[in-house]
N, CA and C atoms as an extended XYZ file, in Angstrom:
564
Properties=species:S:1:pos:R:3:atomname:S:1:resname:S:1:resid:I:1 pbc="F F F"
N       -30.973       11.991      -36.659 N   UNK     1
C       -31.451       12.031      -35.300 CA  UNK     1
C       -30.564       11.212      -34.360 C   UNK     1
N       -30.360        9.809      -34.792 N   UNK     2
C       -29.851        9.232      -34.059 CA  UNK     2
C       -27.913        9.353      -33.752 C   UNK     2
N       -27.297       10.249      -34.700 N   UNK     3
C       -26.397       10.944      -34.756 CA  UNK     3
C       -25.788       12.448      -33.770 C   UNK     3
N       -27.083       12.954      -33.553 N   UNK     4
C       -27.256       13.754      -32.946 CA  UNK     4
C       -27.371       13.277      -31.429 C   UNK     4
N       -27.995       12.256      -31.044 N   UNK     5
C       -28.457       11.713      -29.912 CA  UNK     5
C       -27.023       10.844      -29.455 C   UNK     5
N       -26.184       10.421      -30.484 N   UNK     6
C       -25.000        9.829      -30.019 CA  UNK     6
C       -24.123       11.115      -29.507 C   UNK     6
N       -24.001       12.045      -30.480 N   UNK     7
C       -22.911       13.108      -30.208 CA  UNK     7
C       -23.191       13.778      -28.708 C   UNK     7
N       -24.145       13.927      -28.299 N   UNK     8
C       -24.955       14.572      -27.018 CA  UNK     8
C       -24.501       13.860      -26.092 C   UNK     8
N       -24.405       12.432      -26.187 N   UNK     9
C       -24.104       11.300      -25.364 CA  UNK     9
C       -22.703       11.248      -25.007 C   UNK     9
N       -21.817       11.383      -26.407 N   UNK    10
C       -20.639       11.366      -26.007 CA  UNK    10
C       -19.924       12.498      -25.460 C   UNK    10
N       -20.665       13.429      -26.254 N   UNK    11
C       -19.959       15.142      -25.158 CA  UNK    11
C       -20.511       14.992      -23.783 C   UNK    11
N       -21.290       14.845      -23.155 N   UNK    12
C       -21.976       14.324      -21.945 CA  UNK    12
C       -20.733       13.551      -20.861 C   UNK    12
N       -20.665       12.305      -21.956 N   UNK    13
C       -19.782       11.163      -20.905 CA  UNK    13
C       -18.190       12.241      -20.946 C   UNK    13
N       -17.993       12.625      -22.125 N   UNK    14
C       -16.580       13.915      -22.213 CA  UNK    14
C       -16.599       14.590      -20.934 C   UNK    14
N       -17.572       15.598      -20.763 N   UNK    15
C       -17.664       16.447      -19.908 CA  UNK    15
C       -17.592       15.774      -18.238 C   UNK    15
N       -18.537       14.586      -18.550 N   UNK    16
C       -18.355       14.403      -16.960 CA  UNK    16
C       -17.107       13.620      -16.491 C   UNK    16
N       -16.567       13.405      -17.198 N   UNK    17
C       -15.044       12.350      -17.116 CA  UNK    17
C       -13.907       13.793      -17.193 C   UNK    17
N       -14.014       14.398      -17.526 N   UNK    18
C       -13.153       15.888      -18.057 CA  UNK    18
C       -13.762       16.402      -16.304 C   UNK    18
N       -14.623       16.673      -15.771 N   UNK    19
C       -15.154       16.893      -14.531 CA  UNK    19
C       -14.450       16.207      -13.249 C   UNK    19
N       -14.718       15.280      -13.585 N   UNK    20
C       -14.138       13.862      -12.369 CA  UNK    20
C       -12.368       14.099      -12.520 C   UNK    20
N       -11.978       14.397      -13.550 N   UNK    21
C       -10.828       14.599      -13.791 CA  UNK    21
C       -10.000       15.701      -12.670 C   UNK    21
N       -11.036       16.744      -12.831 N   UNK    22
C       -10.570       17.885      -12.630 CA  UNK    22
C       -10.814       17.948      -11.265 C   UNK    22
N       -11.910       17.249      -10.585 N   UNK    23
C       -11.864       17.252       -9.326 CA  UNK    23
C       -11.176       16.675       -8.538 C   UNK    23
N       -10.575       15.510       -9.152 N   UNK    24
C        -9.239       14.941       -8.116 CA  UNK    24
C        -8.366       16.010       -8.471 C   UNK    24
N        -7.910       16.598       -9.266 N   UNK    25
C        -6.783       17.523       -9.254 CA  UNK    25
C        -7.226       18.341       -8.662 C   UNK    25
N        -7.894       19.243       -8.552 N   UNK    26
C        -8.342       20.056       -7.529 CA  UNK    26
C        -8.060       19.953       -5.856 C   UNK    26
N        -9.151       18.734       -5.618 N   UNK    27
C        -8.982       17.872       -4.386 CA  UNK    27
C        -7.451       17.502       -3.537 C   UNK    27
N        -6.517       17.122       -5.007 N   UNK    28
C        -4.932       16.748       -4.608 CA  UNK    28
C        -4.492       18.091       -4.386 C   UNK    28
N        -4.751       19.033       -5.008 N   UNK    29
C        -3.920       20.788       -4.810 CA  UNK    29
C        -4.264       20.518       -3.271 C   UNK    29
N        -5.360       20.418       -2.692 N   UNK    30
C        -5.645       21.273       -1.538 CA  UNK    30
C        -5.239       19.992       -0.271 C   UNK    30
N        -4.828       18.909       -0.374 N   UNK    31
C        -4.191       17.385        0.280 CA  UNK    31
C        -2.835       18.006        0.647 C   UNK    31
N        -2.848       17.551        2.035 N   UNK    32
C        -1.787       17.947        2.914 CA  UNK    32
C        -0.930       16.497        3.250 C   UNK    32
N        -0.014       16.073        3.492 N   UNK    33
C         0.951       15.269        3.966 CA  UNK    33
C         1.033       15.257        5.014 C   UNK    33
N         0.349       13.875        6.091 N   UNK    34
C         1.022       13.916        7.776 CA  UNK    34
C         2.122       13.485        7.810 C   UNK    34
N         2.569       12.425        7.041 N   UNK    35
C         3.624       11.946        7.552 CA  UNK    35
C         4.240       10.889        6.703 C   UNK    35
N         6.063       11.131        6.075 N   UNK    36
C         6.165       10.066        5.170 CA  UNK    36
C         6.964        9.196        5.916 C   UNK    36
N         7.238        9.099        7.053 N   UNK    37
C         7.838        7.860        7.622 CA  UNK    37
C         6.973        7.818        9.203 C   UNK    37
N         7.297        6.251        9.605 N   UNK    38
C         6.251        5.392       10.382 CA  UNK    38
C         7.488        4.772       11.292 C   UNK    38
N         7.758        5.202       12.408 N   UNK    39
C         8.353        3.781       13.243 CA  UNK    39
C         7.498        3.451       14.350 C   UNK    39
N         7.653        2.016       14.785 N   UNK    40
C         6.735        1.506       15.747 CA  UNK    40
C         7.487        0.689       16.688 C   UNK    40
N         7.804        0.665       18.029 N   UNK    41
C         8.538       -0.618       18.192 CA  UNK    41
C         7.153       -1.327       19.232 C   UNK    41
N         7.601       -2.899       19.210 N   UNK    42
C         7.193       -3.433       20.293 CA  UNK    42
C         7.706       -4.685       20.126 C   UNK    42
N         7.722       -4.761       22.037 N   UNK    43
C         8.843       -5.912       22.435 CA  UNK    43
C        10.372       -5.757       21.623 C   UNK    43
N        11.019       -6.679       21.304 N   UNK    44
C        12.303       -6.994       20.937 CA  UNK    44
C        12.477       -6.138       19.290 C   UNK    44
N        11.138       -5.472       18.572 N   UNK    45
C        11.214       -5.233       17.278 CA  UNK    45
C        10.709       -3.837       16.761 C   UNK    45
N        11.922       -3.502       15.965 N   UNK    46
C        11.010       -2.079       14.866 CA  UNK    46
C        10.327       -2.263       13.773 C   UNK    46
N         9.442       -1.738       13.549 N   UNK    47
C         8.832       -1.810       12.402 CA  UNK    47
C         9.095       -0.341       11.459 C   UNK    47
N         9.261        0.055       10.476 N   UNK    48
C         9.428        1.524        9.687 CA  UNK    48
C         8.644        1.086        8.606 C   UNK    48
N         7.882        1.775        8.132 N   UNK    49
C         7.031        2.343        7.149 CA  UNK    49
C         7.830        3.782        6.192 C   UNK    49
N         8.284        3.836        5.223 N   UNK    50
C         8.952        4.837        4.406 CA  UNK    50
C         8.227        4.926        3.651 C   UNK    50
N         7.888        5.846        2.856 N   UNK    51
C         7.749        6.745        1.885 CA  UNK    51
C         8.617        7.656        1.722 C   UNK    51
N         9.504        7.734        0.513 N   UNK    52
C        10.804        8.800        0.422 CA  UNK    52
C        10.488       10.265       -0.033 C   UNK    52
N         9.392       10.261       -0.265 N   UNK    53
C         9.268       11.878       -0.853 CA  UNK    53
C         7.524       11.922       -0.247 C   UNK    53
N         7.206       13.257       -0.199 N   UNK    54
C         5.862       13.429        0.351 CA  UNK    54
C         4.462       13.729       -0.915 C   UNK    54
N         5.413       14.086       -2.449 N   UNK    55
C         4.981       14.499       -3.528 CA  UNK    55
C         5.709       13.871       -4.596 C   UNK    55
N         4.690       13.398       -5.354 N   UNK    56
C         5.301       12.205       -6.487 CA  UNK    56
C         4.750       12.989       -7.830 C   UNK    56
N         5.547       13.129       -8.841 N   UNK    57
C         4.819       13.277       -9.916 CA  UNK    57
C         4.203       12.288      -10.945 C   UNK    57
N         3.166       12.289      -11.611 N   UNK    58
C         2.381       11.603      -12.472 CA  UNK    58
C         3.078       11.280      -13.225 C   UNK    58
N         3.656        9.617      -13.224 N   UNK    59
C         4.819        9.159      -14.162 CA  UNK    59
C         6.321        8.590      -13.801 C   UNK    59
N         6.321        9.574      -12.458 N   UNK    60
C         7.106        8.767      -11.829 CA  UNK    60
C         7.426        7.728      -10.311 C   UNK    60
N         8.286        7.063      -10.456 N   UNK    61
C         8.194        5.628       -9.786 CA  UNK    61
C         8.059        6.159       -8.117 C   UNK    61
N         6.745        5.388       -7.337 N   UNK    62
C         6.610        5.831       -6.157 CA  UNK    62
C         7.725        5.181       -5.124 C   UNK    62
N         8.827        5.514       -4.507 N   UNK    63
C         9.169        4.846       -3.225 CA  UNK    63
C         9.104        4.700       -2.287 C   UNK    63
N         8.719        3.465       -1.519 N   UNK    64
C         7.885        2.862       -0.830 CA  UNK    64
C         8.267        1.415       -0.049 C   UNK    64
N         8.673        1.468        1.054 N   UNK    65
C         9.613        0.031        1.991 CA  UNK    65
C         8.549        0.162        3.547 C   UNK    65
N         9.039       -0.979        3.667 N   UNK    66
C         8.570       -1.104        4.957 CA  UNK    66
C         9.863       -2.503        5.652 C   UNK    66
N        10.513       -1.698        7.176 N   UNK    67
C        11.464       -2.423        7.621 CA  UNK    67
C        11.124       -2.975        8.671 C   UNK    67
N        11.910       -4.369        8.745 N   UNK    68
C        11.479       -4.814       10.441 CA  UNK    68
C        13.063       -4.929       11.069 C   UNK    68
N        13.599       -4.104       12.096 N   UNK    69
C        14.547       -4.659       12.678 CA  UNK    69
C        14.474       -5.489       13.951 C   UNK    69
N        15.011       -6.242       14.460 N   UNK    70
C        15.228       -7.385       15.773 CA  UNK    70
C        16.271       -6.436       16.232 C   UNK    70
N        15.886       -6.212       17.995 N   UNK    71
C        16.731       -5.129       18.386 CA  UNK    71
C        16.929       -5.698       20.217 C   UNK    71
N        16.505       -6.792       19.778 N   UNK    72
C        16.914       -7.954       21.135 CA  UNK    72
C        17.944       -8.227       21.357 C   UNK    72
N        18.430       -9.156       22.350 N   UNK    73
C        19.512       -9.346       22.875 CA  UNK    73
C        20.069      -10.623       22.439 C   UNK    73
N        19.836      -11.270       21.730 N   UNK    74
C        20.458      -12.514       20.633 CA  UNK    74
C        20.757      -11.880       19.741 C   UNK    74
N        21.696      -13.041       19.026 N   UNK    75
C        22.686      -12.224       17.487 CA  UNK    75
C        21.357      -12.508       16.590 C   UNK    75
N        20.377      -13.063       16.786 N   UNK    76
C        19.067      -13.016       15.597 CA  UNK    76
C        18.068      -14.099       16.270 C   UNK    76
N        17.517      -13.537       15.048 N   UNK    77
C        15.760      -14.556       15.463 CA  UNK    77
C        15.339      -14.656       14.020 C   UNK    77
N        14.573      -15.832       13.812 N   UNK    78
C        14.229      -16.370       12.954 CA  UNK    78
C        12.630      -16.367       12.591 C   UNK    78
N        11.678      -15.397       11.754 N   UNK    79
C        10.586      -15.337       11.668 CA  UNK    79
C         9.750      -15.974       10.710 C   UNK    79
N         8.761      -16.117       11.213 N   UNK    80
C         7.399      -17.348       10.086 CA  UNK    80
C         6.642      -16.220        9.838 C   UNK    80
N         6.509      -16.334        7.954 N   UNK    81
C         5.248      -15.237        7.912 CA  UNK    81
C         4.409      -15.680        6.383 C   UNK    81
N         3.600      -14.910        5.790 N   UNK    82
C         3.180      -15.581        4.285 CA  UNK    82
C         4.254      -14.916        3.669 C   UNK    82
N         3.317      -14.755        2.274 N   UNK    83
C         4.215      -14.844        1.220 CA  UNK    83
C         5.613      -13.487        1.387 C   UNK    83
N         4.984      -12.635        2.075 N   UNK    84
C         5.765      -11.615        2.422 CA  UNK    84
C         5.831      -10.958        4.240 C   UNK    84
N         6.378      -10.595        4.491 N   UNK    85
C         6.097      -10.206        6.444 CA  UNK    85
C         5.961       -9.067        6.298 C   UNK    85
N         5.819       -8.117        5.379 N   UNK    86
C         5.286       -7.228        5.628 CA  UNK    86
C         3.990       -6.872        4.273 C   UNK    86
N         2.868       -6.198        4.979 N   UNK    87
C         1.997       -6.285        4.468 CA  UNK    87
C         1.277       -4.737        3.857 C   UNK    87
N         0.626       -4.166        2.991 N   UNK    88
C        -0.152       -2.858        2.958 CA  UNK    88
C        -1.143       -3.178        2.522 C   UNK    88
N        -1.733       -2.064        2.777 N   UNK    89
C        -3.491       -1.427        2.788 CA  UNK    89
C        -3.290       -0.090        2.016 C   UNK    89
N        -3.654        0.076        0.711 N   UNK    90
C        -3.676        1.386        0.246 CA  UNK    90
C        -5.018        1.844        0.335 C   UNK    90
N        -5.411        3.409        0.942 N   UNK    91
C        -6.327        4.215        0.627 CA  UNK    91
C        -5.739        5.454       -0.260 C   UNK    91
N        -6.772        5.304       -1.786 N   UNK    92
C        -6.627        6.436       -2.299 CA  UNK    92
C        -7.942        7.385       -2.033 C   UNK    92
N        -7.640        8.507       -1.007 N   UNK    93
C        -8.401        9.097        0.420 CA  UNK    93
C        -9.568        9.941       -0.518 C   UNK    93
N        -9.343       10.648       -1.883 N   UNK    94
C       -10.341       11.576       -2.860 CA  UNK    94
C       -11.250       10.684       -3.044 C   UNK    94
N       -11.234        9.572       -4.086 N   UNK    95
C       -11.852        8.855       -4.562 CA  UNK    95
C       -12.346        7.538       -3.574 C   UNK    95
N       -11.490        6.668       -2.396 N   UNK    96
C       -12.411        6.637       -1.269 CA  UNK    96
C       -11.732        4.702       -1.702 C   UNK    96
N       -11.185        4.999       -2.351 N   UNK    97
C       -10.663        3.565       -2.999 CA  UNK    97
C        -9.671        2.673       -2.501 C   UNK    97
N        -9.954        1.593       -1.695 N   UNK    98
C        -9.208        0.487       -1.345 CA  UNK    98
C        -8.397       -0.200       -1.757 C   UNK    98
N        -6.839       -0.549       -1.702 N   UNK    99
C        -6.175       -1.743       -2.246 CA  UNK    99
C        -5.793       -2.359       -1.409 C   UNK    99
N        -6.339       -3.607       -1.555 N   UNK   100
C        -5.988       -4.524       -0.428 CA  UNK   100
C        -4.511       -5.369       -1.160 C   UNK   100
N        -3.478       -5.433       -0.528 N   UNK   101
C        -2.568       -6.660       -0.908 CA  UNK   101
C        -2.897       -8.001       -0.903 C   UNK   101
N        -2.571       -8.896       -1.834 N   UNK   102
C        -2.873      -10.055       -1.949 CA  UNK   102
C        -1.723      -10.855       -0.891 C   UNK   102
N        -2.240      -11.671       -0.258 N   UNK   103
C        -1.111      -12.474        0.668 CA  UNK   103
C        -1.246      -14.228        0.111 C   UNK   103
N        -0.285      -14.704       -0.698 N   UNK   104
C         0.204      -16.374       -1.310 CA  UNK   104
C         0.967      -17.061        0.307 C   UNK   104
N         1.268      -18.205       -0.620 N   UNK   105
C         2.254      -19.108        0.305 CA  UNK   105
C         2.454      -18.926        1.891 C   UNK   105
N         2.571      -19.337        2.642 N   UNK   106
C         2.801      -19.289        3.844 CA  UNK   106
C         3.867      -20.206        4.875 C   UNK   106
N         4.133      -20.154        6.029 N   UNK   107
C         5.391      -20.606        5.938 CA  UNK   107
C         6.626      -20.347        6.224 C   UNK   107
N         6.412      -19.683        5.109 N   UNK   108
C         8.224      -18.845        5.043 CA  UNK   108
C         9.082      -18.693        6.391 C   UNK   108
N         9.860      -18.453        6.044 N   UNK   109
C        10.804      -17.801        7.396 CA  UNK   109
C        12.368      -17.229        6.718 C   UNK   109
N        12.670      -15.835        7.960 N   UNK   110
C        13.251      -15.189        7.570 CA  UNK   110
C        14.323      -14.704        8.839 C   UNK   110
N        15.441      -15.025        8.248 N   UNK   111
C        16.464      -14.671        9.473 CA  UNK   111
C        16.604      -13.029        9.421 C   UNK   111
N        16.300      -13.024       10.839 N   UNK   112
C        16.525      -11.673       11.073 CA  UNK   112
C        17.624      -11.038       12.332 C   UNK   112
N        19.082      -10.708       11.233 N   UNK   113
C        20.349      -10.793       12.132 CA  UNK   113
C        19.971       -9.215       13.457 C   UNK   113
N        20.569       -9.083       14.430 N   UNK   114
C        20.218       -8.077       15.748 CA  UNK   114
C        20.877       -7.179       15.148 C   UNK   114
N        19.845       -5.790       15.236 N   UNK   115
C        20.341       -4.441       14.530 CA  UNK   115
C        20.447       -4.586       12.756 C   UNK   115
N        20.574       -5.256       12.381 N   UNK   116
C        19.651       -5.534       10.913 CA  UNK   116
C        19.062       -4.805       10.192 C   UNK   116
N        18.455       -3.815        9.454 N   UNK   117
C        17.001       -3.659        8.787 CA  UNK   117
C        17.211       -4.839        7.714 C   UNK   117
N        15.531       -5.354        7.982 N   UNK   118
C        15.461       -6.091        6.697 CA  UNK   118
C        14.184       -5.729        6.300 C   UNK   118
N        14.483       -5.605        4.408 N   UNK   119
C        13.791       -4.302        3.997 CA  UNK   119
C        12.964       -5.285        3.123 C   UNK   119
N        11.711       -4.994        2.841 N   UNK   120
C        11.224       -5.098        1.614 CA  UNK   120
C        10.183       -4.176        0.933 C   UNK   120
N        10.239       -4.078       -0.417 N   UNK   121
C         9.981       -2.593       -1.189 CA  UNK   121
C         8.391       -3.152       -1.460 C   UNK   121
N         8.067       -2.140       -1.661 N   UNK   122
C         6.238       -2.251       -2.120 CA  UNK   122
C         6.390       -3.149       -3.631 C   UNK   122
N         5.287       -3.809       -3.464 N   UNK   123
C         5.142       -3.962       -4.970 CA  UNK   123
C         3.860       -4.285       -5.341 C   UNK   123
N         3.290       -3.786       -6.260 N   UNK   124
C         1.690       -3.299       -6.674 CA  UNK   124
C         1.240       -5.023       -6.571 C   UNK   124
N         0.002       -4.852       -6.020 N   UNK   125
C        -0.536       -6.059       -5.840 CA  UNK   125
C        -2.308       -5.653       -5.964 C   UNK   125
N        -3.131       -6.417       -5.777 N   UNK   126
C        -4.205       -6.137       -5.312 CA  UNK   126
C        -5.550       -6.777       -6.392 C   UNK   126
N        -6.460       -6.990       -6.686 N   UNK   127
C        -7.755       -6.991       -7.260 CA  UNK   127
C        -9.080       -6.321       -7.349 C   UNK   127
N        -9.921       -7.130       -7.964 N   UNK   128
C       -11.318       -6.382       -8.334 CA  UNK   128
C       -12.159       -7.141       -8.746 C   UNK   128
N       -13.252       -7.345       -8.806 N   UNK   129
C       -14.350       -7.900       -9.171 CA  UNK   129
C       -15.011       -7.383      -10.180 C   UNK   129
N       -14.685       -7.877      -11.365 N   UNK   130
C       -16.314       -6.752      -12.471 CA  UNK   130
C       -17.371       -7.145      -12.130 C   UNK   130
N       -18.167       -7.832      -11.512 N   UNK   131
C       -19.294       -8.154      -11.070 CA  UNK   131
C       -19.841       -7.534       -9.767 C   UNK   131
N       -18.908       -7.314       -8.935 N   UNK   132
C       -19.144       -7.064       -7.625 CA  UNK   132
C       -18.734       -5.794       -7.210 C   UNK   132
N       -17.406       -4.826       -7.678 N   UNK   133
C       -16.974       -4.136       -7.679 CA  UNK   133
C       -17.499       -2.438       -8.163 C   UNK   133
N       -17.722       -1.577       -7.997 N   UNK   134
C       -18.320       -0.244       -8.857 CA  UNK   134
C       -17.587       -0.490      -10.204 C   UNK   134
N       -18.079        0.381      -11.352 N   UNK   135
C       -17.296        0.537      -12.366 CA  UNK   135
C       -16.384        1.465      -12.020 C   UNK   135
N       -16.377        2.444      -11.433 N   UNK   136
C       -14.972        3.645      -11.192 CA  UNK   136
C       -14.105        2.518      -10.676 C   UNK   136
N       -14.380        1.968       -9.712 N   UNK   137
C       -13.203        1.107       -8.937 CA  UNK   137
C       -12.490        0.314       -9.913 C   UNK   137
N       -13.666       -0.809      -10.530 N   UNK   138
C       -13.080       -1.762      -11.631 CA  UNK   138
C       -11.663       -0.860      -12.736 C   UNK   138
N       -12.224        0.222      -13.027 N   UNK   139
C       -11.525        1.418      -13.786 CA  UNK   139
C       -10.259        2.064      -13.517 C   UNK   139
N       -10.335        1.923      -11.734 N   UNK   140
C        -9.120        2.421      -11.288 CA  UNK   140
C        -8.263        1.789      -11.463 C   UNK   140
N        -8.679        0.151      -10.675 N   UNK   141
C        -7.559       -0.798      -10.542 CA  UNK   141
C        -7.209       -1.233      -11.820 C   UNK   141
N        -7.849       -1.251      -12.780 N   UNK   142
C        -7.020       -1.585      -14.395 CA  UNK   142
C        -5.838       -0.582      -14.615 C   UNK   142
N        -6.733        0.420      -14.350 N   UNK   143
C        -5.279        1.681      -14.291 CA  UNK   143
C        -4.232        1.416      -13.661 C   UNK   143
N        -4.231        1.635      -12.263 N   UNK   144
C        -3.414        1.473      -11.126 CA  UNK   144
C        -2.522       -0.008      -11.638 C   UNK   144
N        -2.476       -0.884      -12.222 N   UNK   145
C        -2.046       -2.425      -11.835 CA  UNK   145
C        -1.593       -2.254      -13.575 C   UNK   145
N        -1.904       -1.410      -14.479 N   UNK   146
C        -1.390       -1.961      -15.441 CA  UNK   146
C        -0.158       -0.575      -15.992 C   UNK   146
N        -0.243        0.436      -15.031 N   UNK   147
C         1.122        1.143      -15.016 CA  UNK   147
C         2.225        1.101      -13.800 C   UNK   147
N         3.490        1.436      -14.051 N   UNK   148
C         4.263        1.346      -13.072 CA  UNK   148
C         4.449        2.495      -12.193 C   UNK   148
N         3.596        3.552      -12.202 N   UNK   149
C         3.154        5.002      -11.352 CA  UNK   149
C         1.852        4.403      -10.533 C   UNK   149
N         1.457        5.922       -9.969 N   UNK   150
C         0.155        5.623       -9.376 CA  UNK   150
C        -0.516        6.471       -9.949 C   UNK   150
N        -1.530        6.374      -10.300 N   UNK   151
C        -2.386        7.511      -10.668 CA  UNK   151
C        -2.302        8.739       -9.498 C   UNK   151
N        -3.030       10.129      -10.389 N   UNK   152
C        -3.137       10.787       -9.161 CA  UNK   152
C        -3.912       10.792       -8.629 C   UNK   152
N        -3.472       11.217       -7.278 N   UNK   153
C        -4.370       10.916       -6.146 CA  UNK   153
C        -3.876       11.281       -4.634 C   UNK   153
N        -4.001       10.971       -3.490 N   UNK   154
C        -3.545       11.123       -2.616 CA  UNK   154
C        -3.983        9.739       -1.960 C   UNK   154
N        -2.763        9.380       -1.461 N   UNK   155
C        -2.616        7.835       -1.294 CA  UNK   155
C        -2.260        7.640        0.522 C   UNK   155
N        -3.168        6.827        1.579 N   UNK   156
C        -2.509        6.571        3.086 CA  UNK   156
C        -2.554        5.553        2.585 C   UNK   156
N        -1.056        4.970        3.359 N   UNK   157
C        -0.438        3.361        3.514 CA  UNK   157
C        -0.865        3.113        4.388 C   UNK   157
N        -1.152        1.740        4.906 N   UNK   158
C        -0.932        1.144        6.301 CA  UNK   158
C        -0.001       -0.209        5.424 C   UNK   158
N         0.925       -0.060        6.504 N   UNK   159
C         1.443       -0.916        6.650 CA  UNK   159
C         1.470       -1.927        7.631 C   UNK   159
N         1.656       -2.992        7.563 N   UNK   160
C         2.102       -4.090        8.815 CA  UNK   160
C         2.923       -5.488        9.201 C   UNK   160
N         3.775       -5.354       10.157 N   UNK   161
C         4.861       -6.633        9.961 CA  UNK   161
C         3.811       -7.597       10.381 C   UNK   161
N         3.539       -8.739        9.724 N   UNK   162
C         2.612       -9.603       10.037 CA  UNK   162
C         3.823      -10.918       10.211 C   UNK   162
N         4.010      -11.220       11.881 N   UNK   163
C         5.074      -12.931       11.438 CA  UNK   163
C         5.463      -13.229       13.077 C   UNK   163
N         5.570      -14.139       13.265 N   UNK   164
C         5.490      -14.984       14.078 CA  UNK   164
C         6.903      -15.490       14.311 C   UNK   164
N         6.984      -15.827       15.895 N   UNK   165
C         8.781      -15.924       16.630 CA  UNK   165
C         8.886      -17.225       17.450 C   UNK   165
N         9.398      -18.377       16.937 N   UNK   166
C         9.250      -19.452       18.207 CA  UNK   166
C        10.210      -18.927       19.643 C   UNK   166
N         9.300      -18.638       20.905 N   UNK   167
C         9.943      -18.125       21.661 CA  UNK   167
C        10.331      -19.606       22.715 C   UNK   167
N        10.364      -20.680       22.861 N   UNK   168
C        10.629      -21.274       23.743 CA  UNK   168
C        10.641      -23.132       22.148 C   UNK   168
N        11.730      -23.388       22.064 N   UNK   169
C        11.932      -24.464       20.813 CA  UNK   169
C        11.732      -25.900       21.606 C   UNK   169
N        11.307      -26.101       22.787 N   UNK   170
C        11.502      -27.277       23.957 CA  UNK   170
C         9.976      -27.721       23.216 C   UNK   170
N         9.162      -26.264       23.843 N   UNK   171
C         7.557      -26.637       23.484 CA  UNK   171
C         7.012      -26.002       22.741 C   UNK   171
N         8.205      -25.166       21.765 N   UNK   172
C         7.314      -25.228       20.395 CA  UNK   172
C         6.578      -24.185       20.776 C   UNK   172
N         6.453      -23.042       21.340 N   UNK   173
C         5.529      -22.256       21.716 CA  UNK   173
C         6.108      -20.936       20.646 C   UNK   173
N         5.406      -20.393       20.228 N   UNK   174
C         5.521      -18.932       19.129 CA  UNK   174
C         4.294      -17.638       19.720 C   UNK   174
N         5.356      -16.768       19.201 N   UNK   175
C         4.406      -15.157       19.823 CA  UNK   175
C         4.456      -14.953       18.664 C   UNK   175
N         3.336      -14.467       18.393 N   UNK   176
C         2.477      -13.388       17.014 CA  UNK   176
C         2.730      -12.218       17.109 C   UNK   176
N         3.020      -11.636       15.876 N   UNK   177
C         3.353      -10.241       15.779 CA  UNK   177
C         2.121       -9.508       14.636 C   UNK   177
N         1.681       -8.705       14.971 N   UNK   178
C         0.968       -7.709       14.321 CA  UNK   178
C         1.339       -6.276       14.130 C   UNK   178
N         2.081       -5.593       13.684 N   UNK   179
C         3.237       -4.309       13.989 CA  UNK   179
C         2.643       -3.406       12.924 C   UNK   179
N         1.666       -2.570       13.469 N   UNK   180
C         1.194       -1.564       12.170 CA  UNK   180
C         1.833       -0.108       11.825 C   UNK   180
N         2.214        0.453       11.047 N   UNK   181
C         2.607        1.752       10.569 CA  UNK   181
C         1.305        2.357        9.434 C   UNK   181
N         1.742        3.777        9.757 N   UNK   182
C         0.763        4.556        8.445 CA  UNK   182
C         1.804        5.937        7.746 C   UNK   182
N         1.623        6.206        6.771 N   UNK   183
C         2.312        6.937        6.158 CA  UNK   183
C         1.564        7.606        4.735 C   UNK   183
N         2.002        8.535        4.137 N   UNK   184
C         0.904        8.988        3.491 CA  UNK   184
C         1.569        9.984        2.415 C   UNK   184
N         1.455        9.843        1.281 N   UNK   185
C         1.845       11.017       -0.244 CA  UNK   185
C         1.014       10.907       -0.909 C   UNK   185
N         1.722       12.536       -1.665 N   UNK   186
C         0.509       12.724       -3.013 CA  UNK   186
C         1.274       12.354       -4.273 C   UNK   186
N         0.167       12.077       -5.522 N   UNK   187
C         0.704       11.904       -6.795 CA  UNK   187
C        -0.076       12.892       -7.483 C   UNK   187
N         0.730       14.194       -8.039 N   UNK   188
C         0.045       14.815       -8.905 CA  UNK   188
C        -0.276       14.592      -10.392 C   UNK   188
């Protein structure tokens, strides 16, 4: 009996995981691409958001930058930001799933020569809560964080230059930058 009642159980959890399966693939067939690059300027600066391809396959490595150029009238400027100045927000848009980037250290600063790009590449970051979190989510992000692909899915970036410019060094006075991009691919 109780053999029977396991096997039922496990073809059950089969089927509906074999289901869920099939509906993100489904869901990704019919996911359209707005847009794999992002420029933004404001004031003295660009911001670019890249994504190099609009369709990634399952397995292979996603590419993924976000640039800030200084396009002012000094040979450079010198920026304060955390651990990184540029920042993302992943939505994987089927499943409804958040990755927030983790932001360390703060501080920093980064010369940024006029006409410049200075680039830095994505790199998987993010958390979860088993306590607080759904189990699909907890499930994803083990996935997501412990391969070097993305699962499939259909994935919007936001990106953003997050960093700060001392504009006047007498009194120490600094302008804040908040510089957002969005950009967006699939992983089949």
């Amino acid at each position: 009996m109780y053999r029977v009642i396991i096997t039922v159980v496990t073809i059950l959890i089969l089927l509906i995981g074999c289901q869920s399966s099939n509906f993100i693939v489904s869901e990704v067939e019919k996911a359209t691409v707005s847009k794999t690059s992002d420029e933004v300027r404001k004031d003295d600066f660009v911001f670019r958001l890249v994504t190099e391809k609009e369709q990634y396959e399952e397995g292979e490595e996603v590419k993924l930058y976000g640039e800030i150029e200084y396009v002012g009238n000094r040979n450079g400027v010198v920026i304060s930001h955390s651990s990184s100045a540029i920042l993302y927000t992943i939505e994987e848009k089927i499943r409804g799933f958040v990755i927030e980037g983790a932001v360390t250290n703060v501080g920093l600063t980064t010369n940024l020569k006029q006409g410049v790009s200075y680039r830095e590449e994505y790199m998987k970051s993010g958390g979860y809560s088993p306590t607080q979190d759904t189990k699909d989510f907890v499930r994803f992000m083990r996935d997501f964080l412990a391969r070097e692909d993305f699962p499939t899915g259909h994935y919007v970036v936001k990106g953003m230059a997050d960093f700060s410019v001392v504009i006047d060094m007498k009194e120490q006075q600094q302008k804040n930058y908040k510089i957002e991009a969005e950009v967006d691919f699939i992983v089949n």
